[in-house]
N, C-alpha and C positions, 0 to 999 in steps of 0.2 A: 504493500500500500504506500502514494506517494507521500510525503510530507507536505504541507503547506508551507507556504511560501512568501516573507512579507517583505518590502520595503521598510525598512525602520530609520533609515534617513536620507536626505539626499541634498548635495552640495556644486556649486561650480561656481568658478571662476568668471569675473563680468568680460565681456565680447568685446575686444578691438575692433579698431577698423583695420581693414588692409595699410603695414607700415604705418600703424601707430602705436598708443603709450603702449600694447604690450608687444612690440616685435619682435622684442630683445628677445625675449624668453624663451627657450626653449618649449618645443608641446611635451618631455615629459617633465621639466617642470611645473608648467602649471596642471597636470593633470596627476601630482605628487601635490599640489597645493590640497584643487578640488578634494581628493583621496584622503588626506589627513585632516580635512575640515567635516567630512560625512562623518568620519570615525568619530570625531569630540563632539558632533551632535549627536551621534547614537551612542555617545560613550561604550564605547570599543574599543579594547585594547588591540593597538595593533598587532603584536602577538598573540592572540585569540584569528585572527582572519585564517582561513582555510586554505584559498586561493584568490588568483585577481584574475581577472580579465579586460582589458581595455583598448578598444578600439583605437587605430591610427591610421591614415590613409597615405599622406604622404610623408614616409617614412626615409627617405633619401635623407642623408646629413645627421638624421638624430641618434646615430650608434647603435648597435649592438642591440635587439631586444628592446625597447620601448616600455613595455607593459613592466617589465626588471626594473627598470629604471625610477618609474614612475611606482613603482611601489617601495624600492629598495630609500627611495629619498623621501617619502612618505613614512618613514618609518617600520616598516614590516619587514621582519625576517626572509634572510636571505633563502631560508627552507621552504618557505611558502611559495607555491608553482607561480607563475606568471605567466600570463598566454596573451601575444597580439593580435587583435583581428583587424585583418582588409576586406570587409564588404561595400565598400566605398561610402556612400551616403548611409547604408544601414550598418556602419560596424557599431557604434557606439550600442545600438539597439540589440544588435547579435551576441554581444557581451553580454548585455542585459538576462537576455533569452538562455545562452549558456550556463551563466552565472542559476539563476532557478531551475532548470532543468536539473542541475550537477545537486541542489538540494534535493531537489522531491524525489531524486535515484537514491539519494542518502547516504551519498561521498561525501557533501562536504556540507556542513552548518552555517557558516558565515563565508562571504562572498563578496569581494568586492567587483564592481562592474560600471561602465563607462566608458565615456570615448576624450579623446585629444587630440589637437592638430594648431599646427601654427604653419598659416599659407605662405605668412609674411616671410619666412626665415626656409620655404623650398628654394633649392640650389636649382640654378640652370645646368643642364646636360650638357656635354661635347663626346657626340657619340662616335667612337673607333678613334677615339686620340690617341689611346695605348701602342696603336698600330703607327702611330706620326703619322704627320704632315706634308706631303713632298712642294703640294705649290696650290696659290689659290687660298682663296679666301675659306672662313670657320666659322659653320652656323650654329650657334646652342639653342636647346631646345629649352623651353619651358618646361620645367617638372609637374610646376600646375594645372597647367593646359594636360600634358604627356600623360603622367600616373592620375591624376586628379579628375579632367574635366572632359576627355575623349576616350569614346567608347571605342575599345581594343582592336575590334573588329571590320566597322564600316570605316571608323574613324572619324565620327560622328559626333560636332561638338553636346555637350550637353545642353546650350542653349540654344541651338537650332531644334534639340528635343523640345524644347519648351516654345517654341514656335509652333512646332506640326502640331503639340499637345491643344494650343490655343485655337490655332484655326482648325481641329477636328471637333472643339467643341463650342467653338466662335465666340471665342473671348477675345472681345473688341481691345483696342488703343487706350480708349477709352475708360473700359470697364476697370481693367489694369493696373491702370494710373490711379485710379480711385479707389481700388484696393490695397495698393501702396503707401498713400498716403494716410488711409483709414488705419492701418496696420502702423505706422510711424508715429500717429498722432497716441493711438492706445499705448502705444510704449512710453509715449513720453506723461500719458496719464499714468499708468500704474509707475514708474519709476517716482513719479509727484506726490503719488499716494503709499507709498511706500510697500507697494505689492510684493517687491522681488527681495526684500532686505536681509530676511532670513534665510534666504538661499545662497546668497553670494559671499564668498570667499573672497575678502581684497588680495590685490597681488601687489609685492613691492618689488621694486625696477629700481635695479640701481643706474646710474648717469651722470655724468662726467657734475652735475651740479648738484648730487647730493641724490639717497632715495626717493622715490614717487611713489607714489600708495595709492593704486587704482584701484575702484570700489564701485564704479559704478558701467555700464555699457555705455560705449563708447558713439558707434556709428551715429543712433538715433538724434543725438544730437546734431550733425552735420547737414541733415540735411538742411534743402532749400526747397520747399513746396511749390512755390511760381516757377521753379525751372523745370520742375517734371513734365509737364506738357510738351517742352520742347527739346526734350530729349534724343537724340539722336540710336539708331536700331543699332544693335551690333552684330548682329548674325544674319541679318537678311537687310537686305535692300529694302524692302518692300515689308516686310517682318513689321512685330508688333514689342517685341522684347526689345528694352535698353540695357538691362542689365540683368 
């Protein structure tokens, strides 16, 4: 018979923008931040965890094992297994799934599970360099576009999927736009209201002018609502998608 299976807490880190306050950081540290802030609200010892699991997609640059890392500096024992998962958009969630699964078989009791990624800090590629150069110019590739944003096979951006996806179900320029902005404004209401406070983990960023102590998301603030309208397409000429 399986066991049940609960959430008893849940923690993360506030959302940069692309190259901002957190770029510095590594994704397994801040996802060693998120990990050791879930634990002191579930009051959990990190030697008590059974195993981790935590999701990372673009994994280029950040060493060895991710999910080790990212628990190894969260505090938990080096004996406790650590597993990374690549399901690109659903790794975070796969961990998740894993992570309960491995209870209700009744392996393991406590479980940690989540996802991390820092887009900001993927390396660009120079592919067959090992081989040298004889003449002629050197194209790198984006890592985020490469591992990240193009499907393996057709090569297929991911925002051209959110085109066909729009116009199969004729979600106008329009409608878009105004779900955009509806969705930026509710963030910056519950942010006002103090919706997310007990969830978020501050990060401190060290920098040439002292520590930074970021505590809150980041993006929502930047935008500009009178400029979405005249947003320019990026994946189709004629497309609906800006970003």
């Amino acid at each position: 018979m399986s066991k049940e299976v609960y959430i008893v807490a849940a923690a993360r880190t506030p959302m940069g923008s692309f190259n901002g306050s957190l770029s510095t950081v590594p994704a397994t540290q801040l996802g060693a931040i998120a990990i050791k802030g879930a634990l002191e609200k579930a009051g959990i010892n990190p030697n008590d965890v059974d195993e981790v699991y935590m999701g990372c997609v673009l994994q280029a640059g950040v060493g060895q094992a991710p999910a080790r890392q990212a628990a190894k500096f969260a505090g938990i024992g080096d004996h406790v297994p650590a597993t990374t998962i690549n399901k690109v958009c659903a790794s975070g969630l796969k961990s998740v799934a894993l992570a309960a699964q491995s209870i209700m078989l009744g392996l393991n009791n406590i479980v940690v599970a989540g996802g991390m990624e820092n887009m900001s800090l993927t390396p660009h590629y120079l592919p067959n360099s090992r081989a040298g150069y004889k003449y002629g110019n050197i194209q790198a590739l984006d890592g985020i576009i490469n591992d990240g944003l193009t499907d393996a096979y057709g090569k297929t951006l991911m925002g051209t999927c959110a085109e066909l996806c729009a116009k199969e179900m004729n979600f106008s320029r329009e409608a878009q736009d105004t779900y955009a902005i509806q969705s930026y404004t509710r963030a910056a209401e519950a942010w006002k209201a103090g919706k997310f406070n007990d969830e978020i983990v501050p990060v401190t960023v060290q920098t040439r002018k002292g520590d930074v102590i970021v505590s809150e998301d980041e993006e929502y603030k930047n935008v500009n609502f009178d400029k979405i309208p005249g947003l320019k397409t990026v994946f189709q000429k004629d497309g609906t998608v800006t970003a």
